[in-house]
C-alpha positions in Angstrom: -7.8 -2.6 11.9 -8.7 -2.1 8.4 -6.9 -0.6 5.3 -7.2 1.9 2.4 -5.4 0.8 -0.9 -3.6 3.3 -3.8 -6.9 2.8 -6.0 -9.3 4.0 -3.2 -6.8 7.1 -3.0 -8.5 10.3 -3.2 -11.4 12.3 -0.7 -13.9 10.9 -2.4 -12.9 7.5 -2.9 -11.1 7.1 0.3 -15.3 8.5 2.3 -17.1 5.6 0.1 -14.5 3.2 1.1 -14.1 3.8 4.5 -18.3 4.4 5.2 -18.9 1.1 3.2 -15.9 -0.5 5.4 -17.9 0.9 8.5 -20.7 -0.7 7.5 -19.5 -3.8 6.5 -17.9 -4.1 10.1 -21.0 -3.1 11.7 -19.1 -0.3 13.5 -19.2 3.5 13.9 -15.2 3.4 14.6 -12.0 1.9 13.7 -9.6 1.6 16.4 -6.7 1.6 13.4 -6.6 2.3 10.2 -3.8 1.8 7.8 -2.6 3.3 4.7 -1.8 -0.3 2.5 1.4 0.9 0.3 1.7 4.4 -1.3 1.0 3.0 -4.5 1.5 4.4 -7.9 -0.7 7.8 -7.9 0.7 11.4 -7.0 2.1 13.0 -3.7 -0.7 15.4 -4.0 -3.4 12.3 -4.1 -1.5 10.9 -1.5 -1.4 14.0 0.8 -5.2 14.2 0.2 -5.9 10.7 1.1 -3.9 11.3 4.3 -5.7 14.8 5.0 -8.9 13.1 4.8 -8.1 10.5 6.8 -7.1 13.1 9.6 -10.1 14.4 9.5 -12.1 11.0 10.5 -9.3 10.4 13.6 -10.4 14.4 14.6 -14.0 12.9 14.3 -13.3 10.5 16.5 -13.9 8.0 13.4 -10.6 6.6 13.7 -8.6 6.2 16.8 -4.9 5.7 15.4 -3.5 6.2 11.7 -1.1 3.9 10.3 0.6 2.8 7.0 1.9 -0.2 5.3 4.6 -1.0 3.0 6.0 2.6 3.0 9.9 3.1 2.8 11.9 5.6 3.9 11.3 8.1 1.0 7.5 8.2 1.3 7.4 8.2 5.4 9.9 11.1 4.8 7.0 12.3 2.6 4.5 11.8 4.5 5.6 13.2 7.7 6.6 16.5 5.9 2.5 17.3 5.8 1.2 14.7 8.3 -0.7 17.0 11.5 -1.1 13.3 12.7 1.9 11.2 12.2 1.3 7.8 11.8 1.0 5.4 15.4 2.3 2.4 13.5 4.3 1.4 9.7 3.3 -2.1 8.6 6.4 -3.7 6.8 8.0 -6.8 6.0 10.7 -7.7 8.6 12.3 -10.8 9.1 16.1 -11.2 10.0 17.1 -10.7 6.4 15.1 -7.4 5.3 14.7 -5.0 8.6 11.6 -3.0 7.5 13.0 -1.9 4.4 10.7 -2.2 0.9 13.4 -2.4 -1.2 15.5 -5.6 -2.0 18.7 -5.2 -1.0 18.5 -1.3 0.5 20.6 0.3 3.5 17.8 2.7 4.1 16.4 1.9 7.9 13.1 2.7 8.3 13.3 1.2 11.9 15.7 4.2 13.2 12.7 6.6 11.5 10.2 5.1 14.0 12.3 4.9 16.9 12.8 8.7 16.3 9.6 9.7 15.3 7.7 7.2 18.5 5.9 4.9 15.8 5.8 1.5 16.0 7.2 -0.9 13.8 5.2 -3.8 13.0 6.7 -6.7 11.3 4.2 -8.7 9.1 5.5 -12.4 7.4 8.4 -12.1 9.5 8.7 -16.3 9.2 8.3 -16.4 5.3 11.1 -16.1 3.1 9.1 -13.7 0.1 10.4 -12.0 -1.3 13.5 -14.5 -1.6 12.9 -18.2 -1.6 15.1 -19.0 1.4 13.1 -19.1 4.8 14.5 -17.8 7.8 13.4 -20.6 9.6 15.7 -22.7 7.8 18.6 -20.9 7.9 21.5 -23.5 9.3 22.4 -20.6 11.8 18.8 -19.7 13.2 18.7 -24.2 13.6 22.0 -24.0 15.3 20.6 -21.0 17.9 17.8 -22.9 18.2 19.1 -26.3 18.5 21.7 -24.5 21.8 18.3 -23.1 23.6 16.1 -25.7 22.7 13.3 -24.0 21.3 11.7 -24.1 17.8 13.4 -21.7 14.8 10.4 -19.9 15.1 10.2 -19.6 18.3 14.0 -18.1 18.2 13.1 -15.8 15.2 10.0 -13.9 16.7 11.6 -13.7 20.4 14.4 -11.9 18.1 11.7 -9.4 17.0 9.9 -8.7 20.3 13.8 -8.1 21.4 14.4 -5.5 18.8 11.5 -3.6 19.6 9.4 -4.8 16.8 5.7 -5.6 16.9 5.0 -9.0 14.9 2.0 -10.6 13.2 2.9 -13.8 12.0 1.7 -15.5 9.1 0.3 -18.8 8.3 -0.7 -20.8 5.3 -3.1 -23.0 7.2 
């Protein structure tokens, strides 16, 4: 998979971007292609990036749609237009901050995807950005950990498969 970003919003942007990103794979197809953050242009840009983007999957040029750091207010948005609703929303999940983009918010974009048969996908979900505190080091995640002898991690992303959540981990090295 591969992603457009807010300042390659636009038809005409978004064609040179994705035929350049084509090329650069050496491909004729992607088999997902995400929408990175809605980004600080207009609903009407956004809703023609997203149109566009339809078009290619119809093409055959893109096999699932997805986005990435959307909260509930623009995947609200966004399914209001979308023919073809996104397959999968990319967000930061960890036991702390449950696919929300927002510090501290009660929205749940989770439920959204349950209802609307899109996958959550849960990216950094061992880091502890956007706070400084790791989940991994939490004293209660050490204590679950410690009881079924296996790693914080290890307890952390098991957590996630549980919930239903599709995880890329991260790694600094």
């Amino acid at each position: 998979s591969t992603m457009i970003e807010s300042e390659d919003f636009g038809e005409t942007n978004a064609r040179t971007k994705f035929e350049n990103q084509l090329k650069d794979l050496q491909t004729d197809y992607l088999d997902l292609y995400m929408v990175h953050g809605p980004g600080n242009v207009s609903p009407e840009l956004r809703k023609e990036t997203w149109k566009f983007l339809e078009s290619l999957y119809e093409q055959g040029k893109i096999k699932a749609l997805g986005v990435s750091n959307f909260d509930l207010y623009y995947l609200n948005e966004l399914l209001s237009y979308a023919l073809v609703k996104p397959s999968v929303v990319q967000n930061k999940f960890d036991v702390y901050h449950q696919g929300t983009q927002l510090k501290f918010s009660k929205e749940d974009v989770r439920d959204l995807c349950v209802k609307n048969e899109i996958v959550m996908e849960a990216y950094s979900p061992l880091s502890g950005w956007p706070f400084a505190f790791r989940p991994y080091e939490d004293p209660h995640i050490i204590q679950i950990s410690e009881i079924y002898k296996k790693t914080p991690a290890q307890i952390i992303l098991r957590w996630l498969v549980d919930q239903g959540v599709a995880v890329i981990p991260r790694s600094s090295n």
